[in-house]
C-alpha positions as CSV (number, residue, x, y, z in Angstrom):
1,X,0.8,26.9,-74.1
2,X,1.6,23.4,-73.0
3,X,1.6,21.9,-76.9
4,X,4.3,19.8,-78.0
5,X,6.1,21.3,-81.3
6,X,5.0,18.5,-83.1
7,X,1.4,18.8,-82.5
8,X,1.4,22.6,-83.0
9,X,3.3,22.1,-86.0
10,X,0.7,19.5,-87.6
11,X,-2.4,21.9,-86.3
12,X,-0.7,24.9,-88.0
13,X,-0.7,22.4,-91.3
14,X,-4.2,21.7,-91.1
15,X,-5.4,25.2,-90.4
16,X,-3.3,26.5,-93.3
17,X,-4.6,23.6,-95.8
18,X,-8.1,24.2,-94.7
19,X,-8.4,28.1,-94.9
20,X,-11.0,27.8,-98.1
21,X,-13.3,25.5,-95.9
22,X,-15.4,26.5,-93.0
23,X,-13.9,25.3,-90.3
24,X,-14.0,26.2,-86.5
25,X,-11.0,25.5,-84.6
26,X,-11.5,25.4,-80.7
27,X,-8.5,25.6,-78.5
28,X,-8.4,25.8,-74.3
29,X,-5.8,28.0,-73.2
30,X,-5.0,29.0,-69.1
31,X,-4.6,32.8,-69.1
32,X,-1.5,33.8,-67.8
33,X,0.7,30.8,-68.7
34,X,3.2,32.3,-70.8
35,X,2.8,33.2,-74.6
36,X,0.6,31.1,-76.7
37,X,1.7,30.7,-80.5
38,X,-1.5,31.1,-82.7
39,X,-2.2,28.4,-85.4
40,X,-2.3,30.5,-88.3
41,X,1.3,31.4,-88.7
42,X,2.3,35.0,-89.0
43,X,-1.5,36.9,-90.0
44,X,-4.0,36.3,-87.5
45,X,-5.9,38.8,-88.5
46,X,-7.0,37.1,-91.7
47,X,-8.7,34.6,-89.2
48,X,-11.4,36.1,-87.3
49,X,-10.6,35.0,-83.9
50,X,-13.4,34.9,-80.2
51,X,-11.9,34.2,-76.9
52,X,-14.5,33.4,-74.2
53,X,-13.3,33.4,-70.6
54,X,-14.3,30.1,-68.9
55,X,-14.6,30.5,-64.4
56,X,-15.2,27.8,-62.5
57,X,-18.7,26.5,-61.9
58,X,-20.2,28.6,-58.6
59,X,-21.4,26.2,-56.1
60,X,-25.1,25.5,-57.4
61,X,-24.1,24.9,-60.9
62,X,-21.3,22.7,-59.9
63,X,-24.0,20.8,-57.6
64,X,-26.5,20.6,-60.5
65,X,-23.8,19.2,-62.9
66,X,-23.0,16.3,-60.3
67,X,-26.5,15.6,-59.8
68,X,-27.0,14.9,-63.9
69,X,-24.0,13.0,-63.8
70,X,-24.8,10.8,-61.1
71,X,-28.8,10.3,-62.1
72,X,-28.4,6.5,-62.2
73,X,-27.0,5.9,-59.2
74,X,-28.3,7.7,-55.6
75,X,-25.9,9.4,-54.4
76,X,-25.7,10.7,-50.9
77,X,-25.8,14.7,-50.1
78,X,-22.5,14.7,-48.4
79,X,-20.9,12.8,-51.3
80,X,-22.0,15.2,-53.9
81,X,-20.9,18.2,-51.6
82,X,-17.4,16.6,-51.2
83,X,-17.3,16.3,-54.8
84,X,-17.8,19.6,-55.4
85,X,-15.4,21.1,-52.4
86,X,-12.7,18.6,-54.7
87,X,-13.2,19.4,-57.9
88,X,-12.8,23.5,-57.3
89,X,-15.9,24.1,-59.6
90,X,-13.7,22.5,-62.6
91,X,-15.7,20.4,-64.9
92,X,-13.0,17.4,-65.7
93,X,-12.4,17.4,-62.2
94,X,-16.6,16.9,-61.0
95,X,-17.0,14.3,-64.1
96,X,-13.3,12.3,-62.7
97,X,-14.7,12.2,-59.2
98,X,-17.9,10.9,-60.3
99,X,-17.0,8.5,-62.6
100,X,-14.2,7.1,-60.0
101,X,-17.1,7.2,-57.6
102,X,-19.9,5.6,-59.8
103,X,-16.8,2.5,-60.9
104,X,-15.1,1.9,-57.0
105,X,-17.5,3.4,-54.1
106,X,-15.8,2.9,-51.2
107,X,-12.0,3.0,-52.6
108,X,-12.8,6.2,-54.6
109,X,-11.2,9.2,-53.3
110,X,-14.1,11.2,-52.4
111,X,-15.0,8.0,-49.8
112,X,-11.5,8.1,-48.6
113,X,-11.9,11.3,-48.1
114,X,-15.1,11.3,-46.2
115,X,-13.5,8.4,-43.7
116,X,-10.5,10.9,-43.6
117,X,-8.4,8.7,-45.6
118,X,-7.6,10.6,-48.8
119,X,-4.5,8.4,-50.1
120,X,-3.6,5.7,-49.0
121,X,-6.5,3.7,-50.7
122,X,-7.3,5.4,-53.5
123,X,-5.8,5.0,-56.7
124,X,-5.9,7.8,-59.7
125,X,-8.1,6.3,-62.3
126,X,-6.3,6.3,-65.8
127,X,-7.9,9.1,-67.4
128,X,-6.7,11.4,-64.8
129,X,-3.6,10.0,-64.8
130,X,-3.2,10.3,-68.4
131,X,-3.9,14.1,-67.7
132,X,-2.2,15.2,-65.2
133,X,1.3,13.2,-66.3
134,X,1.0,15.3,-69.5
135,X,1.0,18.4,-67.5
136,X,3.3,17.3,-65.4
137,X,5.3,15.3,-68.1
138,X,7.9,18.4,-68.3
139,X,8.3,20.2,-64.8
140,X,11.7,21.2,-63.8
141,X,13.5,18.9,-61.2
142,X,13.3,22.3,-58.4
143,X,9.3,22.1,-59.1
144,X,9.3,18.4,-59.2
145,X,10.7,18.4,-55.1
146,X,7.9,21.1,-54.2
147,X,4.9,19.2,-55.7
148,X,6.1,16.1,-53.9
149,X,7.0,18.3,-50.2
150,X,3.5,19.9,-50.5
151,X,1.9,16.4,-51.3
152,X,3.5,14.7,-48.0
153,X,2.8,17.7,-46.1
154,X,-0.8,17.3,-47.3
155,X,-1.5,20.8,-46.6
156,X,-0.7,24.9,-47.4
157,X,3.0,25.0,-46.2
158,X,5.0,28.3,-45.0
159,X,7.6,29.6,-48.2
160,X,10.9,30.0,-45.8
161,X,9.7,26.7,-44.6
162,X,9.8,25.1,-47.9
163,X,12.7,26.7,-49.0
164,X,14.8,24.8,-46.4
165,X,13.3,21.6,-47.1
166,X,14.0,22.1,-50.7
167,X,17.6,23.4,-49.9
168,X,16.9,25.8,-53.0
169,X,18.5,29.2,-52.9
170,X,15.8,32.7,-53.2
171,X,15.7,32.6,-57.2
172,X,15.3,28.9,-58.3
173,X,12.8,28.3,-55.8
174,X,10.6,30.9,-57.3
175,X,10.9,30.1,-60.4
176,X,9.5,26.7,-59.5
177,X,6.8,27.7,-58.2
178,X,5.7,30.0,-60.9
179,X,6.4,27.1,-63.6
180,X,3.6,25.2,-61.4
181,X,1.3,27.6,-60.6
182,X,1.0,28.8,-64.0
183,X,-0.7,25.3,-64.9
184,X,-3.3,25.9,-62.1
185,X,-1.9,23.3,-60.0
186,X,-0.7,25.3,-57.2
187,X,-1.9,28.6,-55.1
188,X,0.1,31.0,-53.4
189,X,-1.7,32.4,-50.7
190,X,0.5,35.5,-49.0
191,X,3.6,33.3,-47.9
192,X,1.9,29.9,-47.6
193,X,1.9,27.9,-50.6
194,X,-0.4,24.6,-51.1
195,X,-2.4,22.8,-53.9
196,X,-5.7,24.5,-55.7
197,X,-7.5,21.4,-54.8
198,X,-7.2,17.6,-53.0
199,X,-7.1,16.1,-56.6
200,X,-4.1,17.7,-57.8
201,X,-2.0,16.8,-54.1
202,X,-3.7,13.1,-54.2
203,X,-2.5,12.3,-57.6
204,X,1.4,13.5,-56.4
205,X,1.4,11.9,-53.5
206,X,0.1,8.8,-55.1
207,X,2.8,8.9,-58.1
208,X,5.8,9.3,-56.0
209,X,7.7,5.8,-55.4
210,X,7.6,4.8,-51.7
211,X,11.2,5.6,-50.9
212,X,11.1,9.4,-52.1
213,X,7.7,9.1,-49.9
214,X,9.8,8.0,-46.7
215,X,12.2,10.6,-47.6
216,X,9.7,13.6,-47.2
217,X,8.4,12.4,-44.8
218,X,11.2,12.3,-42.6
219,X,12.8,15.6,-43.7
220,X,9.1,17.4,-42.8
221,X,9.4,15.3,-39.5
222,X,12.8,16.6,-38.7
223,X,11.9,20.7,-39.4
224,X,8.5,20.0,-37.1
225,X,10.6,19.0,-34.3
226,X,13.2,21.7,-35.0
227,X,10.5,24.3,-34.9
């Protein structure tokens, strides 16, 4: 749902001049992200189509998958266990933190995290950056302030609570947080609101300049003392 026009519109081409050859097309979708356009114009039907619902690896899996990745290198137990609290049982994310941890050691972020120091040191290796400025290429300015508040405040924050540090009014707001949440990056639990894991809130933080940094930071300073 996230698909440029022009790369839909040059998939659609290929599925269309392809339908006499066999020819599996394999797309990754998040359920409940808004309407997805299907690739084979206005008869679907005449394709047969599977959809196989993908969870997030339970604990032992994500565990085992960390422990193939890492098979060259020892790795210690609390590492791997930090690795998998991170990643939120998502693939990408466990092979990331590996790979980040297998290339810088002590500056990746699952060492920064262990030394409780989860941002200032680490930097967002390029494949992940690559990834998450794509999904994050197109967010609204509204949703834009809230992934940067929740990213300073480095934690779940209160709604009202964000709505005054935002300044936005009962109907924007939501919005924004619904345009976000729908890519999996954020989770709404009752009224508090925070990131679905460390990488997503590490990579924000880490891509905001240093001034709109200082700014948070002083606005989430000011409503702790007001409270």
């Amino acid at each position: 749902q996230h698909l440029d026009v022009a790369s839909r519109n040059v998939l659609h081409m290929l599925a269309r001049r392809a339908a006499s050859s066999a020819l599996m097309v394999v797309c990754g979708v998040r359920t409940g992200g808004g309407e997805v356009s299907t690739l084979f114009g206005d008869e679907p039907a005449s394709v047969p189509q599977y959809r196989l619902d993908l969870a997030p690896l339970p604990a032992n899996e994500a565990q085992a998958l960390i422990g193939e990745l890492s098979s060259d290198v020892p790795m210690e137990p609390q590492t791997a266990t930090r690795i998998g609290d991170l990643s939120a049982g998502n693939p990408y994310h466990i092979e990331v933190l590996v790979d980040d941890w297998a290339r810088h050691r002590t500056d990746s972020l699952v060492e920064a995290e262990l030394r409780g120091d989860p941002v200032v040191s680490w930097t967002p290796p390029a494949s992940m950056r690559n990834a998450f400025a794509r999904q994050n290429a197109d967010l609204s300015d509204s949703a834009t302030q809230i992934l940067e508040l929740l990213a300073v405040a480095g934690r779940s924050i209160d709604r009202d609570l964000l709505l005054r540090l935002t300044g936005l009014s009962h109907g924007p707001f939501d919005r924004a947080v619904r345009e976000i949440a729908t890519r999996g990056t954020l989770r709404v639990d009752g009224v508090r609101i925070g990131f679905t894991n460390e990488l997503h809130r590490a990579y924000a933080y880490r891509t905001m300049d240093e001034a709109t940094r200082r700014y948070w930071h002083s606005r989430i300073a000011q409503e702790m003392r007001r409270d």
